[in-house]
N, C-alpha and C positions, 0 to 999 in steps of 0.2 A: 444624092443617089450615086451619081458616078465614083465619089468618095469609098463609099462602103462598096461598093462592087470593087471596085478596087484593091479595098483591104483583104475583102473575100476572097480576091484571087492567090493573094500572097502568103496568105493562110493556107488557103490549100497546099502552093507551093512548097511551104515549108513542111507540112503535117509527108507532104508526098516523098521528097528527099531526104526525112528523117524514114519515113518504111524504106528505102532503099537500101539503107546503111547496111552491112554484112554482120550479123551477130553474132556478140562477143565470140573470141577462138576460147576452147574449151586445151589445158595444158594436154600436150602427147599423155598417153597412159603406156605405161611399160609393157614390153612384148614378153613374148617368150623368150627370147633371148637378152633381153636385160634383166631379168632374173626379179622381180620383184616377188613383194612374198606370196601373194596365189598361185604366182606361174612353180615359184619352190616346194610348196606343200603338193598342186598337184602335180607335180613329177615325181615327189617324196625323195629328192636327194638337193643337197645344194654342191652348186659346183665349184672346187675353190681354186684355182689357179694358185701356184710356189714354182719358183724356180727350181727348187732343191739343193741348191748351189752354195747356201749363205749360212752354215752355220754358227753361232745356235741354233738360228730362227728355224730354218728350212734342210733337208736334207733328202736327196735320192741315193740309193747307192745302186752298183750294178744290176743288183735283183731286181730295182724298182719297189724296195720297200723305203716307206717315207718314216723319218723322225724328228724331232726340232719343236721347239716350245712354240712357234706360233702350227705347226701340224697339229699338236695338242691341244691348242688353242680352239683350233676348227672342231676339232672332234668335240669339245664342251660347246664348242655351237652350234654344232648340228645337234648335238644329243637335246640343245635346252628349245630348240626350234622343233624336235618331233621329225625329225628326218634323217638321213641313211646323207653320211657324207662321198663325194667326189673328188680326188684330186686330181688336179688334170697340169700336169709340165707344160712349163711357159719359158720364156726366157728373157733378158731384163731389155731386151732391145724389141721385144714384142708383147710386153708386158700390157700396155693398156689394148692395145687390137685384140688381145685374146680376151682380155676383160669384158669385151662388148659382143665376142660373136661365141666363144666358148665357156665362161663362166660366167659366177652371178659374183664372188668374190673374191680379189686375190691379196694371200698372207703371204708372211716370210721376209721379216725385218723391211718393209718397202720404208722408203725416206719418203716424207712429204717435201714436195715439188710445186713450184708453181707451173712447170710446163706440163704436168702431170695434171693439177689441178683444172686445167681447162678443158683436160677431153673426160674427166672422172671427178669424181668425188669422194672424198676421205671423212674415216671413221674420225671417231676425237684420238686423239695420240696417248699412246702410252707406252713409249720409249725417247727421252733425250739422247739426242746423238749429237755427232761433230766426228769430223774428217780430222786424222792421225796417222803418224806414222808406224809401220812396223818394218824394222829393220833386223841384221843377225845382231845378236848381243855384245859379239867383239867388235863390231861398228858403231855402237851407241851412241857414243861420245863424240861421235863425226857428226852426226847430223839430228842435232840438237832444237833446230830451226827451220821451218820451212827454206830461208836462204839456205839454207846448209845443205837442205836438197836438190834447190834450184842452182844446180851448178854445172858447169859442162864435164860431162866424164861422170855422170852420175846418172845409174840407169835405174829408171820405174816403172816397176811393170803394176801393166792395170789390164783388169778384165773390162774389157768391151759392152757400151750399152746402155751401162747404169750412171749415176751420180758419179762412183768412182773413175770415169773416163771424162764426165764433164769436168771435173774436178781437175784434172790433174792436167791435160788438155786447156785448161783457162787459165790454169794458174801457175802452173809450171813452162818458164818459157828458156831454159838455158839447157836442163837436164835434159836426157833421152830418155822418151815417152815408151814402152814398149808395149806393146796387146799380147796379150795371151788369155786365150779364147775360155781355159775349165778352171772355173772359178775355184772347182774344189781340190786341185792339185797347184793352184799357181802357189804357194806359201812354199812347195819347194822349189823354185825357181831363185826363193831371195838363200833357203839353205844350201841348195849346190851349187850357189856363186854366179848364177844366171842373171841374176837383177841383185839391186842393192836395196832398194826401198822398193814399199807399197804404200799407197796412201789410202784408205780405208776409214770406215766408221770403228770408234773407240770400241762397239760394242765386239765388234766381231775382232779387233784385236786383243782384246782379253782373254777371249775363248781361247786367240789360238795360239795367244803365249800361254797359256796352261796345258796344249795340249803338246805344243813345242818349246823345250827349254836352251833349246838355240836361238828362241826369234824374240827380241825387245819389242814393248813400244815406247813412241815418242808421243810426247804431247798429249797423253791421253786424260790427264787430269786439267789441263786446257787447251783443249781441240783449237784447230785450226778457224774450225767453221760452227753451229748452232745448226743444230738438225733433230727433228724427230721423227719417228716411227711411227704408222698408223696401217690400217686396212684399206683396202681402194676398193670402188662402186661402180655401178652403171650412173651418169646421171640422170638415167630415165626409171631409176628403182627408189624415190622417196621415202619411200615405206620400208625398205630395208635398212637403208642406211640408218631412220631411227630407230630400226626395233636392235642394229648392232649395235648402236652407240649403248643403250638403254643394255643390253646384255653386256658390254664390256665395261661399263659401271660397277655392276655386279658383281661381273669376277674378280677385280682390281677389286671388292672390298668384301668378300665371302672368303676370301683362303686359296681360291681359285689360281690368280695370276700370281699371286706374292710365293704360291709353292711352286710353282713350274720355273719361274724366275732365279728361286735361289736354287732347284736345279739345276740347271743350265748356266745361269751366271756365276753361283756363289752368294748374290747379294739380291734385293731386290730392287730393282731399277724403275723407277717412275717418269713421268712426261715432265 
């Protein structure tokens, strides 16, 4: 008898700190301000953070009107989501903060990042990139090599904020570093003799030797570095992030991306 009383009690014991246990946590659901897709249908606009800085991809000019294949980009994704788009100026050193309390998505050639990667999350990619040189063309032949850069008496100017200041900043340890704050006028800095080199993604120096035929690249058929392109998220908007992946599928194989592509580039550029 005292046996089974005994067992009895341990039974309970256990039946009684199994109800105590706290039940299972249910994951965060996204707010209004992490933009998933209920909170974007009912507001009927999505909001898309660009720098405007970085073309092809992104573009403001003084008026505040925006251009650039990933701006067209947004506008085929708001038109295929049923909503009225927003673009809201960011800048690349406040790029994920504004992600989280001002928009639901930000375009405009972004690089995938692993330090980026942990406060956001990224679409699938569909741009390969890599860090290169763009130099004036009567210098070419100088600096042929990343060493050829890294040298003292060699000045590179880099816009502040992005990949291209980490870049140049980590890897560059002889030449002078120089900051110059407007991304979309620093290119004449290398033509009036201000700087000598930039160090940049391949894509954007193609753009901008075609649109300057004083300015080279270097290394652009083998980048310094392996980088690609993609869109960035709240990580508290699941549901967006696959119904972007799942629409940028689409346009990468309906006519969509591969025409705005060889707009802007010439060629069409994949991941």
């Amino acid at each position: 008898m005292r046996r089974t009383v005994l067992a009895l009690g341990v039974l309970v014991a256990v039946v009684f700190a199994a109800g105590c246990d706290s039940p299972p946590q249910t994951p965060p659901q996204p707010t209004a301000a992490s933009g998933g897709l209920s909170q974007i249908r009912e507001r009927g606009t999505i909001r898309v953070c660009s720098t405007g800085d970085y073309r092809p991809f992104t573009y403001r000019d003084a008026q505040g009107n925006w251009s650039g294949l990933d701006i067209d980009m947004a506008g085929d994704m708001a038109k295929r989501l049923g909503v009225g788009l927003e673009l809201v100026p960011t800048t690349w050193a406040t790029l994920v903060d504004d992600l989280s309390a001002k928009c639901d998505v930000a375009m405009g050639g972004i690089s995938i990042t692993l330090k980026r990667a942990e406060r956001a999350s990224y679409s699938a990619p569909y741009v390969r990139d890599g860090k290169a040189a763009i130099v004036r063309c009567a210098d070419a032949a100088r600096f042929r090599t990343l060493a050829d850069i890294d040298r003292p008496g060699v000045r590179v100017v880099v816009n502040p904020g992005g990949t291209n200041e980490e870049f140049a900043k980590g890897q560059l340890h002889q030449a002078q570093v120089i900051d110059y704050p407007d991304n979309n006028t620093i290119f004449g800095q290398i033509i009036d003799g201000k700087a000598d080199v930039m160090v940049t993604d391949t894509s954007e120096i193609r753009w901008q030797t075609k649109q300057n035929p004083q300015l080279c690249g270097v290394s652009t058929d083998q980048p310094f570095t392996f980088s690609q392109k993609a869109y960035l998220m709240s990580l508290t908007a699941p549901d967006l992030q696959q119904w972007v992946d799942q629409w940028l599928n689409i346009a990468q194989h309906d006519g969509t991306y591969p025409a705005l592509s060889e707009k802007y580039f010439g060629v069409v550029l994949g991941p």
